[in-house]
C-alpha positions in Angstrom: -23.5 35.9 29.7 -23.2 33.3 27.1 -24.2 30.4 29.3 -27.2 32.4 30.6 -28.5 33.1 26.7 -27.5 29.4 25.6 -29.4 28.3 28.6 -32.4 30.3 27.7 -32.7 29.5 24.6 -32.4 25.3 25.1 -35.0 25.9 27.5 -37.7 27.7 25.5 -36.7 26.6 21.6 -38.6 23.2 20.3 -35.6 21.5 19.4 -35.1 17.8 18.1 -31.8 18.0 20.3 -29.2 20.3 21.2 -25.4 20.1 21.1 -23.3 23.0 22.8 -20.1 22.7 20.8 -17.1 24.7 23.1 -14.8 25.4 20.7 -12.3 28.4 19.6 -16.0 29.8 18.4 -18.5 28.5 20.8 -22.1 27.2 19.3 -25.3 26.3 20.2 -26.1 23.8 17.8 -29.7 22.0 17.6 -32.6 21.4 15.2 -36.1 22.8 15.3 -38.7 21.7 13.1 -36.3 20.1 10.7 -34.3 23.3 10.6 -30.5 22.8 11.6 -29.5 26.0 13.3 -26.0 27.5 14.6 -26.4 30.1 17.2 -23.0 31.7 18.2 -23.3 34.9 21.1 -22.0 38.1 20.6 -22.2 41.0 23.2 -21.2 44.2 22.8 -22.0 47.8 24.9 -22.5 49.6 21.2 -26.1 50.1 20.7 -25.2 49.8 16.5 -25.7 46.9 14.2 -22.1 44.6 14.8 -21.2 45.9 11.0 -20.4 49.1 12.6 -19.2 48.3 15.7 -15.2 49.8 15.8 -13.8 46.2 16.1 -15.1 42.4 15.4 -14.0 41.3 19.0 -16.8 41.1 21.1 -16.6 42.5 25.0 -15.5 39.6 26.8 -13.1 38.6 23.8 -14.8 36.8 21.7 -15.1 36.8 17.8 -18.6 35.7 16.6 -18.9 38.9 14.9 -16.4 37.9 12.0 -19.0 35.8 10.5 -21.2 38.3 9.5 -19.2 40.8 9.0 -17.4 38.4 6.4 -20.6 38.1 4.5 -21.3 41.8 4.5 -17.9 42.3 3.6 -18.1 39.9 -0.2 -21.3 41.4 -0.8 -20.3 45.1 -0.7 -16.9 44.2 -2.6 -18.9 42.2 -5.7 -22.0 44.8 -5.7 -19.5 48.1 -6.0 -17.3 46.5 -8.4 -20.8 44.5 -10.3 -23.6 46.2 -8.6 -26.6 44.8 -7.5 -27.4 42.2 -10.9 -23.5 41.0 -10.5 -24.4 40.2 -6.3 -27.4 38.4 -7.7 -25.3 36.3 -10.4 -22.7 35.7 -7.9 -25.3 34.3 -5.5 -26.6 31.9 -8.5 -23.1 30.6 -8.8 -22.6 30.5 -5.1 -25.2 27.6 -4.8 -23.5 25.6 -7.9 -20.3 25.8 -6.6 -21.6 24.5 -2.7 -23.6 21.9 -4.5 -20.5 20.9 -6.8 -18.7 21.0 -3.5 -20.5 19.0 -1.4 -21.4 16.5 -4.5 -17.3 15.8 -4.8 -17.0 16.0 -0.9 -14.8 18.4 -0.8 -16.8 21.2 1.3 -15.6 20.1 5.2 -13.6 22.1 7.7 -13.8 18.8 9.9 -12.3 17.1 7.0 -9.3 18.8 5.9 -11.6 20.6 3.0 -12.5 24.4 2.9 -15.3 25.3 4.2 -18.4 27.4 2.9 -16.9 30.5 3.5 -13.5 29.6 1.6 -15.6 28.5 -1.3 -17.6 31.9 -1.4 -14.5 34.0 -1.0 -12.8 31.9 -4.1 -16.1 32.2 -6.1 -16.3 36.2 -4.9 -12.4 37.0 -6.1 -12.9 34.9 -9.4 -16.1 37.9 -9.6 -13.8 40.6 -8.5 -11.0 39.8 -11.2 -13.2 41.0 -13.8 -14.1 44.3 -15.2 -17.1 46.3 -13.8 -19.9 44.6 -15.7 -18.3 41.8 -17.5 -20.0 38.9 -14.9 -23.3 40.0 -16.0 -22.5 41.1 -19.5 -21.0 37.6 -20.2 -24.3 35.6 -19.2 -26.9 38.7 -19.4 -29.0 39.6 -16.5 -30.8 36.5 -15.5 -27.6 34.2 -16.5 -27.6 31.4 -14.0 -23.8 31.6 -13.3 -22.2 28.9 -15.1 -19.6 31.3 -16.7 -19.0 32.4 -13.5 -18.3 29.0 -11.8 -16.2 27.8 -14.4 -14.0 30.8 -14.7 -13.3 30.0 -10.2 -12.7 26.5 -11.6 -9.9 27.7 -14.1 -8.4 30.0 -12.1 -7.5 28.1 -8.9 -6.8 24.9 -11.1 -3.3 26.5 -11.8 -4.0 29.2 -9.0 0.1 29.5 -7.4 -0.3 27.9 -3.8 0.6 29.1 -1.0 -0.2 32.4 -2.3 -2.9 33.9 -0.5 -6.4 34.5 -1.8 -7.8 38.2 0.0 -11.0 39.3 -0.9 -9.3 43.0 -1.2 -5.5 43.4 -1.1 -4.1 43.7 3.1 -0.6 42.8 2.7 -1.4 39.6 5.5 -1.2 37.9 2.4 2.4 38.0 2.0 2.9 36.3 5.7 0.1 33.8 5.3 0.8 30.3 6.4 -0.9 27.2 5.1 -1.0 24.9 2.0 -3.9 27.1 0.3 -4.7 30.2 2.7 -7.9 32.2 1.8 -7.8 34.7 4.1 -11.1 35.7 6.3 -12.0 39.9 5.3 -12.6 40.8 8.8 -10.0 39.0 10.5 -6.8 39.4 7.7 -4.8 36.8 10.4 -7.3 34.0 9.8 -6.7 31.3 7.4 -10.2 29.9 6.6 -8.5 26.6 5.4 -6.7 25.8 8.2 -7.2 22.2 8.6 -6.2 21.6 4.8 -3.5 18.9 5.0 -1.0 17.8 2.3 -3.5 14.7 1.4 -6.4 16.9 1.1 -4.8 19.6 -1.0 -4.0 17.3 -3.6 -7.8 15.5 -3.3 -8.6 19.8 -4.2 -6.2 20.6 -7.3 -7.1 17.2 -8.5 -10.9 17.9 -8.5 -10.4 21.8 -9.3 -8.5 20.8 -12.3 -10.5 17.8 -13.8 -13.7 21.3 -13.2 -11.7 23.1 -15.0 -11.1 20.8 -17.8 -14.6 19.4 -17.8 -13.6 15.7 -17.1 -16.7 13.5 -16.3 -17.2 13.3 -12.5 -14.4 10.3 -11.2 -15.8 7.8 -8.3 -14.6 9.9 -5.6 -13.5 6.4 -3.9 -12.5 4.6 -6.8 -9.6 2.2 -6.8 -9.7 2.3 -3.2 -9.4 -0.5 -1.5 -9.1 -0.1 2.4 -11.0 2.1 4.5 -11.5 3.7 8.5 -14.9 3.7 8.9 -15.4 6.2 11.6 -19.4 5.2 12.7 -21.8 6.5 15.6 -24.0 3.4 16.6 -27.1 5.4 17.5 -31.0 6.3 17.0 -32.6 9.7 16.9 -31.5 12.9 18.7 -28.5 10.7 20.2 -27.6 10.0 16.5 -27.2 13.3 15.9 -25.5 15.0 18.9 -22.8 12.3 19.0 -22.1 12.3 15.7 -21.6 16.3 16.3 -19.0 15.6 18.8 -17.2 12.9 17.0 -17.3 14.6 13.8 -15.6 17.5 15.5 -12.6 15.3 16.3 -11.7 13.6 13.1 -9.6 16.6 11.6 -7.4 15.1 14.3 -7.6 11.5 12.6 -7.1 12.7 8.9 -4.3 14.6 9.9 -2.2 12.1 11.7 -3.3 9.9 8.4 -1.6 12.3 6.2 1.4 10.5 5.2 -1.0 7.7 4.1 -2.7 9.4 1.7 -6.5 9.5 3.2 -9.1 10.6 1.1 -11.9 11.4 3.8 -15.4 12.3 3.6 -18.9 12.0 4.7 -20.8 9.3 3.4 -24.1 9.1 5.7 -25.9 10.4 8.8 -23.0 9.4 11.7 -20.7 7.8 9.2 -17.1 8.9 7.8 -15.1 7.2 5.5 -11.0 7.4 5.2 -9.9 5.6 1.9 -6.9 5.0 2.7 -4.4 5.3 -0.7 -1.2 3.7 1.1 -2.3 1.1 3.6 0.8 0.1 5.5 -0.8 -2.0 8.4 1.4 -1.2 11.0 1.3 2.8 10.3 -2.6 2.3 10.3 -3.4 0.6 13.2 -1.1 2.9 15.3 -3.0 5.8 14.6 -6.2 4.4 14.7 -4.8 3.7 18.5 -4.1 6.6 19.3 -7.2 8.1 18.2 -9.7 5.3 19.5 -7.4 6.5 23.0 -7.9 9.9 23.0 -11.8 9.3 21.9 -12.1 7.4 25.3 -10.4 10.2 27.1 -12.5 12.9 26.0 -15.8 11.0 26.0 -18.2 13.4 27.8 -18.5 11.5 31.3 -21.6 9.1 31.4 -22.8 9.8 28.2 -22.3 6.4 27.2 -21.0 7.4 23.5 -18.0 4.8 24.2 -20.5 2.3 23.2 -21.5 4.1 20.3 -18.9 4.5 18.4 -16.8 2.7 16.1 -13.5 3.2 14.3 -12.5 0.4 12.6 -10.8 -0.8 9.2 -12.6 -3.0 6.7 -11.9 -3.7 3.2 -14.2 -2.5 0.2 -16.7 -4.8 0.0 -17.4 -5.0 4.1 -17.6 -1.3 3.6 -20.5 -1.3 1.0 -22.0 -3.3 3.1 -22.0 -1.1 6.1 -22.6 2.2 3.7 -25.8 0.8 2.1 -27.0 -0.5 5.8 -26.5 3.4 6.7 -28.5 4.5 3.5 -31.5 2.0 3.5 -34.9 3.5 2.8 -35.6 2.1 5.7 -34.0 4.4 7.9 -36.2 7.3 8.8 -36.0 11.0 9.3 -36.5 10.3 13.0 -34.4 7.2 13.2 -31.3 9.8 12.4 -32.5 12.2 14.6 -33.7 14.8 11.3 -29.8 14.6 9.4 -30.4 14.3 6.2 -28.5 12.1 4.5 -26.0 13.1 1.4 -28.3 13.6 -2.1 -25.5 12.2 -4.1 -24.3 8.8 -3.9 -20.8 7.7 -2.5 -19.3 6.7 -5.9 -17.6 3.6 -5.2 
């Protein structure tokens, strides 16, 4: 069973810690030698790779399957359309547009962002709009993708939301639901961007169409001037597998936030900022209410993380303060249980 092989393998992997996240997709989270791993379980009776099991449901129900069958699925669409040089150009852009992404914070699921998988499946039917050959052609052989990232960045800048993005055409598209839907290739049904809220999708056009344009990189906080800071209190491997938990709860916070305008993101190892665009007091504190409530109800029993964590709203400069306390030099590796903390600064 899943328990039995999540068991096993906490028991006999070195890991820094270990965080079994039970969600819709069940994970076995934990770091080993600096390494962050995400193991999901799939079982299956068929003795064949998953790629050609009949179905991506697993026996028992589940769906970890999808995953790599999602993968499998871009690279066989841009190779037969591109071949093998257009999969390796596409790969090149893939890691511009992730670190473009994440430098802009806008590459969260827990945040209201896409995810990694929305990004590549934008990147892959920018590569699949074009004719056989032209990706490569346009930057030669060894081109390092550029052409290709800019071209995702001027198409979804005036891309037609909600209009679906599919990797190939289904049909789902025409019944999707969501502000920007980019539709999962295994799993037609599945909106990768499902937590995208109205505040979020306008953080994405805006940065998609100042790409497109090539506008100098804006502070991603500027003119901000009230913030939730959403902080785990916390050394080492507790660092890290609280701020897994909390971290899985704030799509909850950003959305109730919506109407306020919150411009969320990651800004160190256990700490989330919400600038908050519209900060009516009385709107704010309510939420934050509710969600410091529910944090307390669903606190795993006698874990002591009550302690730990903090959701509070502070001004600009009492948040610089607490930002560059989380980002000292002095705070080792070890100290936030191996996270690394964000290469990029948190343009204020």
């Amino acid at each position: 069973s899943r328990e039995e092989v999540f068991a096993a393998l906490t028991k006999s992997m070195p890991a820094t810690w270990v965080r079994l996240a039970d969600a819709h997709f069940p994970i076995l989270a934990m770091e080993v030698h600096g390494v962050h791993l995400d193991i999901q379980y799939a079982c299956s009776a068929s003795l064949q790779h998953p790629l050609h099991w009949a179905t991506h449901v697993c026996d028992g129900g589940g769906a970890a399957s999808a995953a790599l069958r999602d993968v499998h699925a871009i690279r066989n669409a841009v190779v037969e359309v591109h071949g093998v040089a257009g999969w390796q150009l596409y790969q090149r852009a893939l890691l511009r547009v992730k670190k473009w992404a994440k430098a802009r914070h806008v590459c969260s699921n827990a945040l209201g962002y896409p995810g990694g998988l929305s990004w590549s499946l934008m990147l892959a039917t920018t590569a699949l709009a074009e004719q056989p050959g032209a990706v490569t052609n346009a930057e030669g052989g060894g081109g390092d993708g550029k052409a290709l990232v800019q071209a995702m960045f001027q198409r979804f800048a005036t891309w037609p939301w909600p209009r679906a993005v599919e990797l190939l055409p289904s049909g789902a598209g025409k019944n999707a639901a969501g502000l920007m839907p980019v539709l999962c290739p295994t799993d037609v049904s599945a909106n990768s961007t499902r937590n995208v809220t109205e505040a979020t999708f306008r953080v994405i056009q805006a940065e998609l169409q100042a790409a497109a344009a090539g506008a100098p990189p804006a502070h991603v906080l500027g003119g901000l001037q009230v913030f939730v800071r959403c902080q785990v209190r916390a050394l080492g491997a507790e660092l890290a597998v609280c701020s897994g938990w909390l971290e899985a709860r704030l799509v909850t916070l950003v959305r109730s936030l919506d109407t306020l305008s919150p411009r969320p993101l990651k800004a160190a190892a256990g700490l989330w900022a919400i600038g908050i665009s519209d900060p009516r007091s009385t709107a704010l504190e309510r939420v934050l209410e509710a969600f410091r409530a529910r944090l307390a109800r669903d606190v795993p029993a006698g874990s002591g993380w009550e302690d730990m964590i903090e959701v509070v709203v502070e001004d600009r400069d009492d948040f610089k303060l607490a930002l560059a306390a989380a980002q000292s030099p002095c705070i080792s590796a070890a100290a936030t249980g191996g996270m690394r903390l964000p290469s990029d600064e948190v343009m204020l």
